[in-house]
C-alpha positions as CSV (number, residue, x, y, z in Angstrom):
1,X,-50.2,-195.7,-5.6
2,X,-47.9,-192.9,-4.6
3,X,-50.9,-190.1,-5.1
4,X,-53.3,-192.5,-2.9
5,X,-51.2,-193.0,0.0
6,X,-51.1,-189.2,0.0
7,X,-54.8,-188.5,-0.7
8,X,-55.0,-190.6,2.1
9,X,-52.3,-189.2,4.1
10,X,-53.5,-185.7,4.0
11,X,-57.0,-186.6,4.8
12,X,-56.2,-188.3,7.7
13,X,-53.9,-185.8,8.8
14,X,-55.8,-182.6,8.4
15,X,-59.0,-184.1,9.6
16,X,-60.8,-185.0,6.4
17,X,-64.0,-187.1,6.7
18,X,-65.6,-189.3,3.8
19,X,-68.6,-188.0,5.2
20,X,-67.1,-184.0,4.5
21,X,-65.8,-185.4,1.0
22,X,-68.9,-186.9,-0.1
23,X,-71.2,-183.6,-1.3
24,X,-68.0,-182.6,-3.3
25,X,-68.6,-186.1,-5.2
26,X,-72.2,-185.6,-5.7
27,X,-71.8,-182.1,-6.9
28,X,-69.2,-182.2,-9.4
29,X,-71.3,-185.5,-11.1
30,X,-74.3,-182.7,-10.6
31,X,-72.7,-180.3,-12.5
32,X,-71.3,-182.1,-14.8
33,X,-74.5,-184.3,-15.9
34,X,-76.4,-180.6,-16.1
35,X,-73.4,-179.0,-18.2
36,X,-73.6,-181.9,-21.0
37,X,-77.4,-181.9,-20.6
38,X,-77.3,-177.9,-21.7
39,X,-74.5,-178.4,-24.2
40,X,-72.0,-175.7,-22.0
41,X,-68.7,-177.4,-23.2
42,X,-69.7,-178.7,-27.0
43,X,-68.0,-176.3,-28.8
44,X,-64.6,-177.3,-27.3
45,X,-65.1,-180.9,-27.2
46,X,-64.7,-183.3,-30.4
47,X,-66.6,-186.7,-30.8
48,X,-64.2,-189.8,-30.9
49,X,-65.7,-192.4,-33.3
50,X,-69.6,-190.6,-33.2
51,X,-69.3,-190.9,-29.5
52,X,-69.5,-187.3,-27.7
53,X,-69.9,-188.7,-24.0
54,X,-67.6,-188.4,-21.1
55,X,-67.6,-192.2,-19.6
56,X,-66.8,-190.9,-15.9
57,X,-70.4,-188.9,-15.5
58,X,-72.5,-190.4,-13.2
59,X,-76.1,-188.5,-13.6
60,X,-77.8,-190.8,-11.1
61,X,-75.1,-190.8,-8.6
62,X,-76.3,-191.0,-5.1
63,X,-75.4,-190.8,-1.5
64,X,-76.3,-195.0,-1.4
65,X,-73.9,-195.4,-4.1
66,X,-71.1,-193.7,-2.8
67,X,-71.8,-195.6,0.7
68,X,-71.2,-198.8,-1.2
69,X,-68.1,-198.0,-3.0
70,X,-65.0,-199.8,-1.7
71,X,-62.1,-198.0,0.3
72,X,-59.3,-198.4,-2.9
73,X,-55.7,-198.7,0.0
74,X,-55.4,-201.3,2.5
75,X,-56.7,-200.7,5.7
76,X,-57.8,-197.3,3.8
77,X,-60.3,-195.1,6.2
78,X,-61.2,-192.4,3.6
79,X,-60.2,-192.5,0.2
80,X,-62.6,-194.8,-1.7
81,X,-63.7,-195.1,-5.7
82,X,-65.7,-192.4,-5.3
83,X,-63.6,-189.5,-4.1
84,X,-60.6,-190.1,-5.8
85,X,-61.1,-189.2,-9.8
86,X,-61.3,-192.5,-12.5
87,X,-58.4,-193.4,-15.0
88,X,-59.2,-192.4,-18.8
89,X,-58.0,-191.8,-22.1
90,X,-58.0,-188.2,-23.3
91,X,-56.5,-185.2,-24.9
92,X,-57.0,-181.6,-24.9
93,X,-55.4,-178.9,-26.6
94,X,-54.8,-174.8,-26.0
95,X,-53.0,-172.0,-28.3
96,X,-50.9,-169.9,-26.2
97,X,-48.5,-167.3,-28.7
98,X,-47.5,-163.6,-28.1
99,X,-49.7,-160.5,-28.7
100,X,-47.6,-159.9,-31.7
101,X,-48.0,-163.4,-32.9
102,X,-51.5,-163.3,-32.3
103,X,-52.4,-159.6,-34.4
104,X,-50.0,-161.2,-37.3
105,X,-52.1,-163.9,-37.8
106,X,-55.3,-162.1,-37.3
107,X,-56.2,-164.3,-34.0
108,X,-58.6,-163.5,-31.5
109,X,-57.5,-164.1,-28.1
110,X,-59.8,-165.7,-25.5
111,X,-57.6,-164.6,-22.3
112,X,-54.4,-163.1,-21.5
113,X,-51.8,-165.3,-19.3
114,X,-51.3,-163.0,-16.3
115,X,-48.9,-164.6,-14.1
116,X,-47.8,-168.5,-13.2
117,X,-46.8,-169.9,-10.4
118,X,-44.9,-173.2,-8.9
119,X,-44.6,-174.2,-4.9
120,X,-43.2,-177.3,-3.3
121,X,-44.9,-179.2,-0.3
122,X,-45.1,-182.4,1.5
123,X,-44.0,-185.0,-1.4
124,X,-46.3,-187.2,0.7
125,X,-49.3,-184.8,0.8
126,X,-49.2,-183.3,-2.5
127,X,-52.9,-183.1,-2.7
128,X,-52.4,-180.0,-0.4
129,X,-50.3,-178.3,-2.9
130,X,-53.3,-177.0,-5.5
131,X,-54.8,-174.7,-2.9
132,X,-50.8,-174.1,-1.8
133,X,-50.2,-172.8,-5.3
134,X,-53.6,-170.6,-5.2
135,X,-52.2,-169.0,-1.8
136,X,-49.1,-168.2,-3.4
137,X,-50.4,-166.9,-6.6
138,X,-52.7,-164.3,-4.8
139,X,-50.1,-162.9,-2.7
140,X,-47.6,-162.7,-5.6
141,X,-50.2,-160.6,-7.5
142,X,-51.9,-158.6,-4.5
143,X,-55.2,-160.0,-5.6
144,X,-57.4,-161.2,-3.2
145,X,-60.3,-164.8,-3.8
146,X,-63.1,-162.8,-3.8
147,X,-61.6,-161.0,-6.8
148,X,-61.4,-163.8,-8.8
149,X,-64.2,-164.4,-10.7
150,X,-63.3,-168.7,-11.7
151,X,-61.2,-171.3,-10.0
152,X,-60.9,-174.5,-11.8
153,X,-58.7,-176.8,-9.7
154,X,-57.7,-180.6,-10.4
155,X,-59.7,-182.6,-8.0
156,X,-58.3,-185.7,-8.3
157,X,-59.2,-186.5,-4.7
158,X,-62.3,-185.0,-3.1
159,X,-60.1,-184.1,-0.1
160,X,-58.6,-181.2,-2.5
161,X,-62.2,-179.8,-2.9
162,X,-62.2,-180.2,1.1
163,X,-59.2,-177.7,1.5
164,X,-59.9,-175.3,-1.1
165,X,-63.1,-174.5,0.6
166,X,-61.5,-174.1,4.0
167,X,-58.8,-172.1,2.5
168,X,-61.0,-169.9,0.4
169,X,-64.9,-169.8,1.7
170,X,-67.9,-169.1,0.0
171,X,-66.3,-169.3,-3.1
172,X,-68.1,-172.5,-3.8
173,X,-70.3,-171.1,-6.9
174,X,-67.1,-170.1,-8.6
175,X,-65.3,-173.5,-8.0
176,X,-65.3,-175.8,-10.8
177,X,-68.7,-174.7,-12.1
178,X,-69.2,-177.6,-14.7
179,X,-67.7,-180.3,-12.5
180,X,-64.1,-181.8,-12.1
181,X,-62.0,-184.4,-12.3
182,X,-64.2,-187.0,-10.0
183,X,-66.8,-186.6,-12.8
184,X,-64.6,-186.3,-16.1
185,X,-61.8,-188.4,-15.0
186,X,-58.3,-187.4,-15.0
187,X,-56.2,-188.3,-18.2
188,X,-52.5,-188.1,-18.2
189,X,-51.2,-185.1,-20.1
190,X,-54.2,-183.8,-20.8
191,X,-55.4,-182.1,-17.5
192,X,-53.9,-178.8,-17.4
193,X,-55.5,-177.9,-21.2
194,X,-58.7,-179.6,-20.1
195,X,-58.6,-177.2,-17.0
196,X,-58.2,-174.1,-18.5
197,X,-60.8,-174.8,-21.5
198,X,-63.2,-175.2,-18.5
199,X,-62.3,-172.5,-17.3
200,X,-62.4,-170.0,-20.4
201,X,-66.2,-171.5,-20.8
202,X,-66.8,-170.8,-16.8
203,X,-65.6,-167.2,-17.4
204,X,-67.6,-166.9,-20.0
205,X,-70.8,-168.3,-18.9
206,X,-70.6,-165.3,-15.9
207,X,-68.9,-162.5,-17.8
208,X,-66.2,-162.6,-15.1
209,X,-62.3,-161.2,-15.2
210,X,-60.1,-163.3,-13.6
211,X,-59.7,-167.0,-13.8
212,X,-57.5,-169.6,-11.9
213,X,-56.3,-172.7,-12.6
214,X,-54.7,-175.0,-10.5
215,X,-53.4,-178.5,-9.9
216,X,-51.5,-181.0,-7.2
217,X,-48.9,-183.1,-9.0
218,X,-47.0,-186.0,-7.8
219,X,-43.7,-185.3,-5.8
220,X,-45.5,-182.4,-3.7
221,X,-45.3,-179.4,-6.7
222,X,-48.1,-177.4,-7.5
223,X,-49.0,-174.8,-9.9
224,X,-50.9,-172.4,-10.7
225,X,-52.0,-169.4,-13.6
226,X,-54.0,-166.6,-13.5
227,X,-55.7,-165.7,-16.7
228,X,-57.7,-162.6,-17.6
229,X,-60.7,-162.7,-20.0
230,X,-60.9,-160.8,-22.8
């Protein structure tokens, strides 16, 4: 309830239309439908009881559709069932260990953990935070957007995708290239590790370098990490 009131909040007071939030629905269920359709993510993802599907994908989602969908507050004027991510079940996991570690074990790395970071915002407008904790990680490392090559960010609400683009522009192509949250849901616990497994596969899929992840968290905290491919 808390995270809706400040979806809702945040929209309202930065200027946030349904109508702005709505092609970030229809894309991420775009990309997300064409990334199971080629296959992108089956080699990280492990069928539950035969079943390999993600429930939350919605192929044939459509402008009507999301005009039909219900405002979830009362008295809400922007966040609706559509623009703020589904409820599921889920688990993910990542390795991270030393370099040492890794060469004693004879493990092949993926990426190299570059540098985290936390910041605190409005407790009451946390969605504002991811793109918050992308600001501060890039001045921390002296890296600027267009050097990073993948963002994958928890969009829970739409009205995060809504920021991030204002924040960093044109970086659309490199945002969450096989969808987010809106389409796969959002599972407890499971997010972060989902987020950076998306974006391993994104850096791989365009030979990039660096890779951020980042995500809004209840109580106005975000993070953020910068990973390097290998």
């Amino acid at each position: 309830q808390v995270m809706l009131e400040g979806a809702e909040k945040t929209a309202l007071t930065e200027n946030v239309t349904k109508a702005e939030m709505d092609p970030w629905v229809l894309l991420s269920h775009k990309r997300a439908a064409q990334a199971t359709k080629e296959g992108i993510l089956s080699d990280i993802q492990l069928s539950i009881e035969g079943s390999r599907k993600d429930e939350g994908i919605r192929p044939s989602m459509s402008q009507r559709l999301l005009d039909r969908l219900p405002y979830i507050l009362p008295g809400g004027k922007v966040i609706t069932a559509a623009n703020a991510c589904l409820m599921h079940d889920g688990a993910a996991f990542v390795a991270l260990c030393s370099e040492e570690y890794g060469k004693r074990h004879n493990l092949t790395p993926a990426a190299v953990l570059r540098f985290g970071t936390a910041v605190g915002g409005d407790p009451l407008m946390s969605p504002k935070t991811a793109v918050l904790a992308v600001e501060k990680l890039l001045k921390k490392t002296g890296l600027t957007y267009g050097q990073i090559d993948a963002f994958e960010v928890n969009e829970a609400f739409a009205v995060i995708d809504v920021l991030f683009d204002r924040a960093f522009p044109g970086m659309r192509e490199r945002y969450n290239r096989f969808g987010g949250a809106l389409a796969y849901g959002h599972p407890y616990g499971a997010s972060g590790a989902l987020l950076l497994l998306h974006l391993l596969k994104s850096l791989e899929s365009c030979s990039g370098q660096y890779g951020i992840c980042s995500v809004a968290a209840a109580g106005g905290i975000g993070s953020a990490i910068l990973v390097e491919r290998i």
